[in-house]
N, C-alpha and C positions, 0 to 999 in steps of 0.2 A: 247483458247476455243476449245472444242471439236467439230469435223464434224465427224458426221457418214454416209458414204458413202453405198447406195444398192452397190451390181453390177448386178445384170438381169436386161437386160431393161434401166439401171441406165445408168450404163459403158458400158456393153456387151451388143452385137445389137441380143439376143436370138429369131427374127424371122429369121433374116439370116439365124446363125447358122444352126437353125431346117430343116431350107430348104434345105440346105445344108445337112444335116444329113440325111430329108428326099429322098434326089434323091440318096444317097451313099447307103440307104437302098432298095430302089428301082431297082438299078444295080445287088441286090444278090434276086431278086426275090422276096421281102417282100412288101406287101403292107402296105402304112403305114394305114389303117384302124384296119387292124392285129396289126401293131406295135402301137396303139392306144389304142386299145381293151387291150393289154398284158399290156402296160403303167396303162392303169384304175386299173389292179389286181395289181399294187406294189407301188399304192400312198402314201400311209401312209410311204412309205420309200422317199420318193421323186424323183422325175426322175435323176434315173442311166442310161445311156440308153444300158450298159451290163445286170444289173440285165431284162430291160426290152427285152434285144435280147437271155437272158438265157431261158425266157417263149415263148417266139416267137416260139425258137430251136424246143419247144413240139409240135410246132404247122404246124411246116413250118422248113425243113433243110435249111441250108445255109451253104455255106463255112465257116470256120474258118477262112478265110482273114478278115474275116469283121470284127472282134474286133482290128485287125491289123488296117484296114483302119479307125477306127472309135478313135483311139489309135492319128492316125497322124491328122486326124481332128480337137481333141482335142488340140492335141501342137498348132496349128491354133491360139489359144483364139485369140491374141494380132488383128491378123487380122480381129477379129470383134465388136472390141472398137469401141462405137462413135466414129467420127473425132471428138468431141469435151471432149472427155475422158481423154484423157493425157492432153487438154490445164486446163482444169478444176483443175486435180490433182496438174499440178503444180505450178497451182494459191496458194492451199491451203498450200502446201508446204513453197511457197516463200513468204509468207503472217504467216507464224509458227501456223498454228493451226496444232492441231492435229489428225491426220485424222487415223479415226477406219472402216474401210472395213466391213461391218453388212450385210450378207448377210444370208437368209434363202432355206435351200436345201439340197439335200444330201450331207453328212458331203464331203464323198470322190472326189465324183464329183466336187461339188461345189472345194472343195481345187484345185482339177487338174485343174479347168479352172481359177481359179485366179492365179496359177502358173504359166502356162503357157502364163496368160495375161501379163507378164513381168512387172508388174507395183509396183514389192515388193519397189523397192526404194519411192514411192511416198504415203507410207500407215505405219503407227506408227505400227496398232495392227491389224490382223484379227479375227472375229470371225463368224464363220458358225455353223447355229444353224437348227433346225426342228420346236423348237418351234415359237410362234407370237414373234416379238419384243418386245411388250409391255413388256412380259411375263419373261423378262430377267434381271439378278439382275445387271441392268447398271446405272452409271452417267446420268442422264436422263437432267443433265443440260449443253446440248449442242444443237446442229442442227440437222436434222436429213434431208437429203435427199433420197429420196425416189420414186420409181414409182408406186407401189402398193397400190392399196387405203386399200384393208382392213390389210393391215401392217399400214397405217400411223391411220387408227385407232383405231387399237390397241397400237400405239407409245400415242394414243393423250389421253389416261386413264391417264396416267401420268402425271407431271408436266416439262414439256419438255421447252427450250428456244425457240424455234421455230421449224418449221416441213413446210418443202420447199417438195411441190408436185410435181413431172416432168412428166409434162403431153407430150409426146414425139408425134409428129403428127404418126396420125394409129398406136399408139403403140397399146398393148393389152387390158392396164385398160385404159385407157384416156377418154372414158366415163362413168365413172362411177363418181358418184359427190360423197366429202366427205364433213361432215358437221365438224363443228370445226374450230379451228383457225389455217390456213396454208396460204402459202403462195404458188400460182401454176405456175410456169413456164415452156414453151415449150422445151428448153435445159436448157445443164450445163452451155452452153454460157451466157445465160439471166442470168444466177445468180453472173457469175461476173460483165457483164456489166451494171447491176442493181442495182449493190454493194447489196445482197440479205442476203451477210454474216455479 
């Protein structure tokens, strides 16, 4: 059987990260209200955050180290996996589903932090897209994990095996309710020990 795996949110802990990004940007004199403001003008691309410190540049100089240091943060990824990220993956692994990496963002971005999340042994296929999920010419007879509600319902137009919520405590979306047939659990953890698969 198919598992479609997020990673923001999902795998990658993307409040960390940000925080983390935000005090690196804080150290070259950027606020991040500015670096917010520049992010709102290049959405439709999805958060780069060079494209966003290229617009910044117009607004506000900075060193040039900083795409350097934002460069080493990125190879970071792996250190900011759930702790229950890798037990999850290699649940699915050693259980032989097939596990498809379905993650929505900039193409490039997005690729650099799954690469760097080291986790290519533990994932069949990736695919990084801009568009909804839903939206996407896939096998829709699989699972789908997920922490975005208005991704899973766009996943849920379709005729899908199931669509597993990960409501992550104080994550981002975790209030927001989706109607439909899901099933929601707190981590990847609950979903083995739940047997959810």
């Amino acid at each position: 059987m198919k598992v479609y795996v997020d990673f923001d949110r999902t795998l990658f802990d993307c409040e960390k990260f940000l925080g983390d990004l935000y005090t690196l940007i804080n150290k070259y004199g950027i606020d991040k209200s500015l670096f917010k403001e520049c992010q709102n003008q290049c959405i439709k691309d999805g958060f780069n955050p060079y494209t966003i410190l290229d617009l910044v540049k117009k607004e506000h100089q900075f060193d040039d180290k900083l795409y350097e240091d934002i460069d080493n943060l990125i190879k970071k990824t792996n250190e900011y996996l759930f702790s229950d990220a890798i037990t999850f993956l290699k649940y699915l692994k050693d259980h032989n589903y097939e596990v498809i990496l379905l993650t929505k963002g900039n193409i490039s971005y997005q690729n650099d932090k799954v690469h760097y999340a080291n986790i290519e042994s533990y994932y069949d296929k990736l695919i990084v897209t801009m568009q909804h999920k839903g939206e996407l010419d896939l096998d829709y007879q699989g699972v789908f994990v997920d922490d975005n509600p208005h991704e899973i319902k766009s996943i849920l137009k379709r005729k899908v095996t199931k669509v597993i919520y990960l409501k992550r405590e104080n994550a981002k979306y975790n209030k927001i309710p989706v109607d439909g047939k899901v099933t929601t659990v707190k981590s990847l953890q609950e979903i083995i020990d739940k047997k959810e698969l």
